[in-house]
C-alpha positions in Angstrom: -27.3 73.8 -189.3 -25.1 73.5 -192.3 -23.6 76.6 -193.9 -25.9 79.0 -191.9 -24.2 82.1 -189.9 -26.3 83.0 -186.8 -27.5 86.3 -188.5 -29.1 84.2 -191.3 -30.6 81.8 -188.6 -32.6 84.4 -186.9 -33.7 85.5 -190.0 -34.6 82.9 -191.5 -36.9 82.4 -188.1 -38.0 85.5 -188.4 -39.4 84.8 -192.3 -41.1 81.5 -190.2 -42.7 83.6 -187.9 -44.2 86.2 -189.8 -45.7 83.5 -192.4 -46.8 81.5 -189.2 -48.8 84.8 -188.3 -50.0 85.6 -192.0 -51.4 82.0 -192.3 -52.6 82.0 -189.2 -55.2 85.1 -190.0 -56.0 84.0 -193.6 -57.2 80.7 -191.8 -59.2 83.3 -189.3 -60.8 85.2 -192.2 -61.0 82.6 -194.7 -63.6 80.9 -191.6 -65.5 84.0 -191.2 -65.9 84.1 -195.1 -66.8 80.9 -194.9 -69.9 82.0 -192.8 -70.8 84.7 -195.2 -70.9 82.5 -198.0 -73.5 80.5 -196.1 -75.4 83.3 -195.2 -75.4 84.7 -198.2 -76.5 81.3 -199.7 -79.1 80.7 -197.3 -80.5 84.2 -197.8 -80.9 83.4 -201.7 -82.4 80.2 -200.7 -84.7 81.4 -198.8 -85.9 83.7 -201.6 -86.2 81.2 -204.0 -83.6 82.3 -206.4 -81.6 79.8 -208.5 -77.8 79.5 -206.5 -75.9 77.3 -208.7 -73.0 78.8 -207.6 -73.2 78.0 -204.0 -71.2 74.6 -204.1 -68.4 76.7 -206.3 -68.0 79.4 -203.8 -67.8 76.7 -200.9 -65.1 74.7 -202.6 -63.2 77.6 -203.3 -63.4 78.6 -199.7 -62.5 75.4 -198.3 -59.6 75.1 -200.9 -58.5 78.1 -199.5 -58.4 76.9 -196.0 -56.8 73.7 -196.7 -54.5 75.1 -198.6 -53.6 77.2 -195.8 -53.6 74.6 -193.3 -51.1 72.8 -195.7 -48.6 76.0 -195.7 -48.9 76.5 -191.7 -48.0 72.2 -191.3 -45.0 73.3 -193.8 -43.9 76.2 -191.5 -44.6 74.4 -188.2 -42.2 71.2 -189.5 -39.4 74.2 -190.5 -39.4 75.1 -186.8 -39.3 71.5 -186.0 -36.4 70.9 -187.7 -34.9 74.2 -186.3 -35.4 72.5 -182.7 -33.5 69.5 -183.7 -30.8 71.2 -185.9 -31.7 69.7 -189.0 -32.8 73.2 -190.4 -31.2 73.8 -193.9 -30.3 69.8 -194.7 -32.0 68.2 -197.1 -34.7 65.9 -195.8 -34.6 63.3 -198.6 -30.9 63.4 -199.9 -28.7 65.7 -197.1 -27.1 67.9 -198.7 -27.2 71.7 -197.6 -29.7 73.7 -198.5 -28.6 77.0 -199.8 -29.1 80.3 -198.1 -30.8 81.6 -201.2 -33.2 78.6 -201.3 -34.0 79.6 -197.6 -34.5 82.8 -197.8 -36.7 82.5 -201.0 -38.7 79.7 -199.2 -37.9 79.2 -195.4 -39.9 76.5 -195.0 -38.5 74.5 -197.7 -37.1 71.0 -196.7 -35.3 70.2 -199.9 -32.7 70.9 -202.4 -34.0 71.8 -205.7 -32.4 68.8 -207.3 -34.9 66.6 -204.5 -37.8 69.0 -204.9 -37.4 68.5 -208.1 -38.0 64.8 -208.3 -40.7 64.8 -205.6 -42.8 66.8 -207.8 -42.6 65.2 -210.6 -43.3 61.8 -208.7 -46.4 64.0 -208.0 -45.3 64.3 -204.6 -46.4 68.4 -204.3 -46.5 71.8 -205.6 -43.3 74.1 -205.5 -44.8 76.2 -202.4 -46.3 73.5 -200.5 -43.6 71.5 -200.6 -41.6 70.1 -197.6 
């Protein structure tokens, strides 16, 4: 792993980790929110009442989710690459990635002068980048 001391390795794992964990119970919550939002809609249904923002609320939720689901792959390829040593290299052009990069994003998979370009090939958004 290029230009990374031991000490910023395990902390860098340790930032993975913890966003594994925090994704990992928004996903759990943003499911039982889902299910509220569907009771919730079924009750007004059942009433009668106009709900014409029942399809907003469900998009929003599974937005949400996917979104999520998108940041936990992210995190789950960073400790992939960890496993092989390719943690803090560049994916598309590889060159090291530096510290601060790392430590601002731990999951992040390129420079900024490769993220760069990705995104505006429409390749992804800043955070959910590889």
């Amino acid at each position: 792993m290029p230009n990374l001391t031991p000490k910023q390795i395990e902390t860098l794992q340790e930032a993975l980790q913890a966003r594994r964990l925090r994704l990992l119970r928004e996903i759990a919550e943003h499911q039982h929110g889902k299910a509220r939002v569907d009771a919730l809609i079924e009750e007004f249904s059942e009433t009668g009442q106009d709900w014409d923002l029942a399809p907003i609320f469900r998009d929003i939720e599974h937005a949400e989710i996917e979104r999520d689901r998108g940041e936990l792959a992210q995190v789950q390829a960073a400790f992939r690459r960890l496993a092989d040593a390719d943690y803090g290299r560049c994916v598309d052009c590889g060159a090291p990635i530096p510290y601060a990069r790392l430590a601002a994003q731990p999951d992040a998979a390129r420079c900024i002068g490769c993220q760069t370009r990705f995104e505006a090939k429409g390749g992804g958004v800043p955070h959910a980048s590889l």
